[in-house]
C-alpha positions in Angstrom: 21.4 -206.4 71.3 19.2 -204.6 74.1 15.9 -204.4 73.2 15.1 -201.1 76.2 15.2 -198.4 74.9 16.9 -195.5 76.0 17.1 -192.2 76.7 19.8 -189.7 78.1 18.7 -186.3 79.7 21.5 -183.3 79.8 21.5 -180.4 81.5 24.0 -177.9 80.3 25.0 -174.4 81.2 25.7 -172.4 78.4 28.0 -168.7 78.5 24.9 -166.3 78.1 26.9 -163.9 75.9 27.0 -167.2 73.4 23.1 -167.8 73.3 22.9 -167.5 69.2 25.8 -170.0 68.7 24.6 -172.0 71.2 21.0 -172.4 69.4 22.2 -173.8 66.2 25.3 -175.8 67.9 22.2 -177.9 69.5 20.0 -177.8 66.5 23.0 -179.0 64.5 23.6 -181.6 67.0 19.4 -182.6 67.4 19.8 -183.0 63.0 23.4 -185.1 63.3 21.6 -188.0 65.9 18.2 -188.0 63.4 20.3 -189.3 60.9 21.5 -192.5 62.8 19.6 -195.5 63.3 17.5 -196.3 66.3 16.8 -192.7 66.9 13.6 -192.4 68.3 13.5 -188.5 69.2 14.9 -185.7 70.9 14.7 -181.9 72.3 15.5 -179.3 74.1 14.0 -176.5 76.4 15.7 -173.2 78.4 14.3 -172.8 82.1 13.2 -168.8 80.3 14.6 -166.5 78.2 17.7 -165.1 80.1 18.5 -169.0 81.0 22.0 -170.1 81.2 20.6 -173.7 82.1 19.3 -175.9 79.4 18.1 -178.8 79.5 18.3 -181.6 76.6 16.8 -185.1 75.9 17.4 -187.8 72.9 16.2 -191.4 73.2 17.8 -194.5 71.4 15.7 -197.7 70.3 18.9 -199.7 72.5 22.0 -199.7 74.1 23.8 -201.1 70.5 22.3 -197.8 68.7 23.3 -195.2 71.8 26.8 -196.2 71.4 27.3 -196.3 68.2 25.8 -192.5 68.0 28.2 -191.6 71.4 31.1 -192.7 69.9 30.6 -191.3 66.1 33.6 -189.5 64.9 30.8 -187.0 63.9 29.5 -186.8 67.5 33.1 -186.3 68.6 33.5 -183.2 65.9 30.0 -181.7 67.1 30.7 -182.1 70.8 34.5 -180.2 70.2 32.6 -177.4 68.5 30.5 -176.6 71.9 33.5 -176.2 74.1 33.7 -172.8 73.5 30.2 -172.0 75.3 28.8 -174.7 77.5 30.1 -174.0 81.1 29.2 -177.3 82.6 27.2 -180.4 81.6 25.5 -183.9 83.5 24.0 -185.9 81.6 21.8 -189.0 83.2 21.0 -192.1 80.9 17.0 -193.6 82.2 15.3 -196.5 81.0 13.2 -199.0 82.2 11.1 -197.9 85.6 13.7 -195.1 86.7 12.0 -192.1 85.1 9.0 -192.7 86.8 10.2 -191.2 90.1 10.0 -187.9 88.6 6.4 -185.7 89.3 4.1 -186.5 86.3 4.2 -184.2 83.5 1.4 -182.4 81.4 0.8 -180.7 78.8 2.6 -180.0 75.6 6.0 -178.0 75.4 7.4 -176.1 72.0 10.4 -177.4 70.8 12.9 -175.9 67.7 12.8 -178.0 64.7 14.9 -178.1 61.4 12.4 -175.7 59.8 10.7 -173.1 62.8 9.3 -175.3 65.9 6.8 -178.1 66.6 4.8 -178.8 69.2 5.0 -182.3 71.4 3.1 -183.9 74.1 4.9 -184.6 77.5 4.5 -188.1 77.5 2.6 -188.5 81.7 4.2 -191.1 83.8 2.1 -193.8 85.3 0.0 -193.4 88.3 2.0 -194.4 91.5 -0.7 -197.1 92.4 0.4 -198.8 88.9 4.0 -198.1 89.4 3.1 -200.1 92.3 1.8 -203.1 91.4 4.5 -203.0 88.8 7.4 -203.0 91.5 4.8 -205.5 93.8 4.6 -208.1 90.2 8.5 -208.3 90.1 9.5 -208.0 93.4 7.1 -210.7 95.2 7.9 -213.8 93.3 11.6 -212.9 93.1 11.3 -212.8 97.0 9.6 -215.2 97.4 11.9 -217.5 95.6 15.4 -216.3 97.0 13.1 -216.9 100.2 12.4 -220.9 99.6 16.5 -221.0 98.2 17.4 -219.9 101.6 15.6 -221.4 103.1 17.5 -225.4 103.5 20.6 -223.5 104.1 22.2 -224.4 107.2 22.4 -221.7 110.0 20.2 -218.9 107.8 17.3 -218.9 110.1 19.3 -218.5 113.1 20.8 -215.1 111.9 19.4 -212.1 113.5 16.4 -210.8 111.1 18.4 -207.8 110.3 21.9 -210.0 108.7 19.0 -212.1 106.7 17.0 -208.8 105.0 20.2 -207.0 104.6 22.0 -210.4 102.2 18.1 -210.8 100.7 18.6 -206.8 99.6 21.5 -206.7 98.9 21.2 -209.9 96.4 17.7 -209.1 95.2 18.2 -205.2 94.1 20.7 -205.6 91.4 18.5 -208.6 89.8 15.4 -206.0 90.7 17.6 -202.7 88.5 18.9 -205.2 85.9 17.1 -208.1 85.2 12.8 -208.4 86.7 11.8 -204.6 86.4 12.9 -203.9 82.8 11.2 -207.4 81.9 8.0 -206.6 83.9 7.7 -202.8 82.6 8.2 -204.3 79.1 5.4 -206.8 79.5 2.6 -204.2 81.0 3.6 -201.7 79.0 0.8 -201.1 77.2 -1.4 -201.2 80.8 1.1 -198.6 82.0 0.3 -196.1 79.2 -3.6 -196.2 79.8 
């Protein structure tokens, strides 16, 4: 089982002369995922009051508990009910270091709850000097060791510097995405939320 957690942000246009039905379609949905494990929050915020757009966010302790919410018969029912109103939808699933390319938030923002609405903090996104160092810890001795494995092989160093950084790329990023940066933002966590 993954062990990142994870969360999926929506935006969703929604047919303004359905704005009631679309309220408690997504309150009805928000109550549905609490019930499931691995749940770890969600909401949901309109751009103003005449917004069409809305924009939506749940998080899931893993991958394992994501799916098994995504592909609930009950999710399936709730999603059919929505098709009436909601024009268009993307949805983006982040975890790891890739929502930390977004500005930093502040503040606090009012979201509706099962009984009225609560109030929750916007959780800030590192500084960019520690998402940084972050990137710098995992990428360095990754580098550094693809560099010494390439090294012995016969020919590499007589390629033309731009055929040896483009194969060192394009081997290093996916093990960057998939594999170093999740590990490294899991160990400083804690440092990364000071």
């Amino acid at each position: 089982m993954s062990s990142e957690p994870i969360t999926v942000s929506i935006r969703r246009e929604v047919d303004p002369e359905r704005i009631a039905e679309a309220t408690a379609w997504v309150q009805t949905g928000v109550n549905m995922a609490h019930k499931y494990p691995g749940f770890l929050g969600s909401g949901w915020v309109r751009a103003g009051e005449d917004s069409q757009v809305w924009h939506m966010l749940y998080r899931f302790a893993n991958e394992d508990t994501l799916v098994a919410w995504e592909r609930s018969d009950e999710r399936a029912w709730w999603l059919s009910m929505g098709e009436g109103f909601i024009r268009s939808e993307r949805s983006r699933r982040r975890s790891g270091i890739e929502g930390w390319f977004d500005e930093p938030a502040t503040g606090t923002i009012t979201l509706p709850a099962a009984e009225g609405t609560s109030t929750v903090a916007v959780v800030n996104t590192p500084p960019r000097w520690k998402q940084a160092v972050t990137i710098w810890l995992g990428f360095f001795p990754v580098n550094l060791a693809f560099t010494y494995a390439m090294s012995p092989v016969p020919g590499w160093d007589a390629l033309p510097i731009w055929l040896r950084v483009l194969c060192t790329t394009l081997v290093l990023t996916p093990i960057m995405t998939y594999w170093v940066l999740p590990w490294v933002t899991r160990t400083l966590r804690s440092w990364l939320a000071r």
